[in-house]
C-alpha positions as CSV (number, residue, x, y, z in Angstrom):
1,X,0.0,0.0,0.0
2,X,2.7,2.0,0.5
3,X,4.4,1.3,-2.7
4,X,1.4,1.9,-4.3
5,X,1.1,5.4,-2.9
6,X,5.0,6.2,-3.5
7,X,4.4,5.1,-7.0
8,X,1.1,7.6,-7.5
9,X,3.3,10.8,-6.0
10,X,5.8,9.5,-8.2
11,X,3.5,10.1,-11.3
12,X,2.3,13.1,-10.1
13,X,5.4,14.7,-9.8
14,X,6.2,13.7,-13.3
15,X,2.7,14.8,-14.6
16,X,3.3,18.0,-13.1
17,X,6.6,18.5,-14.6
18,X,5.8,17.5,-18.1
19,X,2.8,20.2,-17.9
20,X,5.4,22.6,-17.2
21,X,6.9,21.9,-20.3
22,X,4.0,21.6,-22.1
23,X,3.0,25.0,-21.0
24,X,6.6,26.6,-22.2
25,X,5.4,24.3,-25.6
26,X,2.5,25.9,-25.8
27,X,4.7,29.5,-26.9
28,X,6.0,27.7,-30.2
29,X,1.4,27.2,-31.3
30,X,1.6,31.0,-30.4
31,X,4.9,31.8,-32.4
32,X,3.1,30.4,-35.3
33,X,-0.3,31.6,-35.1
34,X,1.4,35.2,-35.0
35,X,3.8,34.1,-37.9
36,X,0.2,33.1,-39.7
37,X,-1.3,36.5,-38.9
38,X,2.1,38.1,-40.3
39,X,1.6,36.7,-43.4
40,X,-2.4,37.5,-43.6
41,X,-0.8,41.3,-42.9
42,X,-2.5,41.4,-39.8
43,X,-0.8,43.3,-37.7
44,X,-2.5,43.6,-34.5
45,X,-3.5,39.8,-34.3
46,X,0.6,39.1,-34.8
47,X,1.1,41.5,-31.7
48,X,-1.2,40.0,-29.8
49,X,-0.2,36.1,-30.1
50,X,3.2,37.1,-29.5
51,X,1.7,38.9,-26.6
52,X,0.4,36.3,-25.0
53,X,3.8,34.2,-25.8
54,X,5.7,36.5,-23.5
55,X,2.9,36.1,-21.1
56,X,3.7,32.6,-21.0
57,X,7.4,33.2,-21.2
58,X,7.4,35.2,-18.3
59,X,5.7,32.9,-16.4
60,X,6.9,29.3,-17.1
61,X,10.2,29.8,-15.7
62,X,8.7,30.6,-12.0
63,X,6.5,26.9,-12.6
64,X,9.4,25.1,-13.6
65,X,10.9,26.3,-10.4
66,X,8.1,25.8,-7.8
67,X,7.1,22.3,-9.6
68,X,10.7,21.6,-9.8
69,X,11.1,20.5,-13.4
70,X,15.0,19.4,-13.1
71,X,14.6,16.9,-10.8
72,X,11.1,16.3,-12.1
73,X,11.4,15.2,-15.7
74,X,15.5,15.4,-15.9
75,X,15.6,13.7,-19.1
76,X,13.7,17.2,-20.8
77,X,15.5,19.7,-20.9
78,X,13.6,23.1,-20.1
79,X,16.4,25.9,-20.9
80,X,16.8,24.5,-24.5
81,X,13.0,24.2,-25.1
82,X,12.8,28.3,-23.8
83,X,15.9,29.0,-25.9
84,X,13.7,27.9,-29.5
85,X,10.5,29.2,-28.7
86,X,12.1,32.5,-27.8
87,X,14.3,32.4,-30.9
88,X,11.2,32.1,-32.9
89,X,9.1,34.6,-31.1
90,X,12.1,37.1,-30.1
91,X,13.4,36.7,-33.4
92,X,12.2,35.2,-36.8
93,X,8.7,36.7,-36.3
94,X,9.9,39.8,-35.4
95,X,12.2,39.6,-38.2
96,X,9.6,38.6,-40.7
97,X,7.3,41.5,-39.5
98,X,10.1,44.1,-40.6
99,X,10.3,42.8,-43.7
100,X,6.5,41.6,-44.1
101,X,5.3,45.0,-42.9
102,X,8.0,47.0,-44.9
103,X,9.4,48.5,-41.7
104,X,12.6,49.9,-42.4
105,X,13.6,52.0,-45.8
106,X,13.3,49.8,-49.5
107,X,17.0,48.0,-50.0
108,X,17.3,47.1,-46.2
109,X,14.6,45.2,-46.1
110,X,16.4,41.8,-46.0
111,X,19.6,43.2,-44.8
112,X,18.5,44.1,-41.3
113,X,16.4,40.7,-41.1
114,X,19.6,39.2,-41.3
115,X,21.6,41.5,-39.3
116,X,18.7,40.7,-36.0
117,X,18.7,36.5,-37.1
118,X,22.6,37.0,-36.8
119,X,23.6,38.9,-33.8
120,X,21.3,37.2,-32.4
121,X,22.8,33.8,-32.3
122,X,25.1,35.5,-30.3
123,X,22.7,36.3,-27.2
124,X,21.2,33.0,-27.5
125,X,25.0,31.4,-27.1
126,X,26.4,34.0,-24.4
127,X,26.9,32.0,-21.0
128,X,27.8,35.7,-19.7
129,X,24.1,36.9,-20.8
130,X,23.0,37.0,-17.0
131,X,24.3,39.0,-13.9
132,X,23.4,37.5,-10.5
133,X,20.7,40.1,-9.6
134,X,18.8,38.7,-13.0
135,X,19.9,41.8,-15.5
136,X,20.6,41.1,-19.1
137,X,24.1,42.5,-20.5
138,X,24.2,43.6,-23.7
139,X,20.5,43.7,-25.7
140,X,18.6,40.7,-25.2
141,X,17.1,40.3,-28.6
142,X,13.7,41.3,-27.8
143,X,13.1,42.2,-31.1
144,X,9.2,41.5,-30.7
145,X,9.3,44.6,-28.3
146,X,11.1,46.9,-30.7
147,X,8.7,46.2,-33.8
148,X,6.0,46.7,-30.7
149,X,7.6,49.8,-30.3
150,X,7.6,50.9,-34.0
151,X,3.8,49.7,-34.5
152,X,2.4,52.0,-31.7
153,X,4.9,54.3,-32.5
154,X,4.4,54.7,-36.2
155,X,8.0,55.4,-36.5
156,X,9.8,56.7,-39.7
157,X,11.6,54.1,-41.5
158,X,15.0,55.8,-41.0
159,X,14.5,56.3,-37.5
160,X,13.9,52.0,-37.2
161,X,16.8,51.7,-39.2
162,X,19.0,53.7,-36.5
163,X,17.5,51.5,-33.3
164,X,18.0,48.3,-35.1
165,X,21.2,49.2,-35.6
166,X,22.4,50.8,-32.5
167,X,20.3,47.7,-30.7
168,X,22.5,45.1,-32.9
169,X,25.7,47.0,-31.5
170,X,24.4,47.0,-27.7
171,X,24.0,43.4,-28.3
172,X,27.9,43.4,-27.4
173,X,27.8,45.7,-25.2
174,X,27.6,45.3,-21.4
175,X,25.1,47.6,-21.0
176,X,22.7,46.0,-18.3
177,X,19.0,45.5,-19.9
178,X,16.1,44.7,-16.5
179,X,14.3,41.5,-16.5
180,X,10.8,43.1,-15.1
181,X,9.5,39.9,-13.4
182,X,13.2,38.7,-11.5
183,X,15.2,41.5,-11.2
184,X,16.1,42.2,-7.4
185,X,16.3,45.9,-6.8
186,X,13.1,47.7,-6.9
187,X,11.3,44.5,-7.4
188,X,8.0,45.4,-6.7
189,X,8.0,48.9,-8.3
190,X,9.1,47.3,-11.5
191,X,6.8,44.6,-11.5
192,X,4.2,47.6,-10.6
193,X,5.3,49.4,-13.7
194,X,5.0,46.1,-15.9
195,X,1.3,45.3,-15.2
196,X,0.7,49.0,-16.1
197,X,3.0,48.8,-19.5
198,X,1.2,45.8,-20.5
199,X,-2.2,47.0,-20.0
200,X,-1.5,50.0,-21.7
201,X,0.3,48.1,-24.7
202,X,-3.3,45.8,-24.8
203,X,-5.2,49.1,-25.1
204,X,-2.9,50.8,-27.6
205,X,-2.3,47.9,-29.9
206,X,-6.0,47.3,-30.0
207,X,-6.8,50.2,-30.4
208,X,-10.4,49.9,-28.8
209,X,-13.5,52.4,-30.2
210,X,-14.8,51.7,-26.7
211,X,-14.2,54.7,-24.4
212,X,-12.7,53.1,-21.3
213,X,-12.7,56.0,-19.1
214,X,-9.6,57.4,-20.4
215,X,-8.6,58.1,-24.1
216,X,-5.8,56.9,-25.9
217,X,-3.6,60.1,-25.2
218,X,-3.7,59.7,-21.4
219,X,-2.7,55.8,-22.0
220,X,0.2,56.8,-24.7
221,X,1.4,58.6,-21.6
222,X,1.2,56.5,-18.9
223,X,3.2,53.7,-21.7
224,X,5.7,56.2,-22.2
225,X,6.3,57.0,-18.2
226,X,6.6,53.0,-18.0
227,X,9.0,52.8,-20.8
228,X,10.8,56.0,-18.8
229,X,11.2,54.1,-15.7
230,X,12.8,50.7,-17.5
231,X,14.8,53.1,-19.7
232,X,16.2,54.8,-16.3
233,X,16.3,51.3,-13.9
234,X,19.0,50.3,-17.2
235,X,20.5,53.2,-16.8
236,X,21.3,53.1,-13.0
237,X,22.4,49.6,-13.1
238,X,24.5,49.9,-15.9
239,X,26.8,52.8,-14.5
240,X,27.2,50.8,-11.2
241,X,30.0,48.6,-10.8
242,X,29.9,44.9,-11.9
């Protein structure tokens, strides 16, 4: 009976783990359902399946540790599973989307694709990507947040050209870039500021007719006071001391 018992935790553990990973999985349906909408030149419906992937993304990693994945189900191995499903949705969707959506100036359209796909390889290789107090050093290929950026934005070509290119440099750079769900310093007030920045990204990507309260101005500023404090959080970090 006790066996028998043993044996049942046994396969709960395992069932637990393996829905962990299932759950990380679950980012590569949404990396293609927002590769589909890129190629129906639907914009919003891309941003919003790769939304919800970096929902997921920022979550899984907290299950995998509170279920315990390693010791769990050590035969699958978690980081690699992250490492392609954010390579598709950090990457070759954002990277499609520039060229889909004709976001930088005609005769760069491929190169800069290629530029992101390549110095890119290089932040998903670098054992150094990750200080102790969970910053990033050097851009961390969130490329689906930059063409975010230029969507809301309605940047001018040029003006993408320039960030993609200054980004691509950063990339080997040590300039520290937050994590906003595991940084340690000013924790809570960045988390804070995350719930808001994603709410107000929901709203300004969807670009509701409904009047909730507050127009669109008020909630292009409260983005852009969000995107403020992460901009100055990097800042501060970065001309500290390693």
């Amino acid at each position: 009976m006790i066996n028998g018992v043993f044996k049942m935790k046994v396969n709960k553990d395992k069932i637990s783990a393996w829905g962990v990973h299932a759950f990380t999985g679950s980012g590569a349906i949404l990396g293609f359902l927002a590769l589909v909408s890129i190629l129906n030149n639907d914009q919003v419906g891309s941003f919003l399946w790769l939304g919800i992937a970096l929902l997921v993304d920022g979550v899984d990693g907290t299950l995998a540790r509170k279920v315990g994945v390693e010791e769990k189900a050590p035969n699958l191995d978690g980081i690699i599973l992250d490492s392609i499903i954010d390579y598709l949705n950090y990457v070759i969707n954002p990277a499609l989307m520039i060229y889909w959506f004709q976001m930088v100036p005609e005769g760069f359209e491929l190169i800069l694709p290629a530029l992101i796909f390549g110095v890119s390889l290089y932040t998903f290789i670098n054992v150094n990507m990750k200080t102790e107090d969970y910053y990033f050093q050097g851009f961390p290929a969130v490329w689906n947040v930059v063409c975010l950026y230029f969507f809301i934005l309605n940047t001018n070509e040029w003006i993408n050209l320039i960030v993609i290119i200054i980004l691509s440099i950063l990339t080997f750079v040590p300039w520290k870039f937050v994590h906003p769900l595991r940084v340690k310093s000013f924790r809570n007030l960045t988390i804070f500021f995350t719930v808001i920045w994603a709410a107000t990204t929901l709203r300004l990507v969807t670009k509701s007719e409904f009047n909730l309260i507050i127009n669109d101005t008020i909630v292009l500023i409260i983005w852009l006071v969000c995107t403020c404090y992460f901009t100055w959080i990097c800042f501060i970090r970065s001309i500290k001391n390693n």
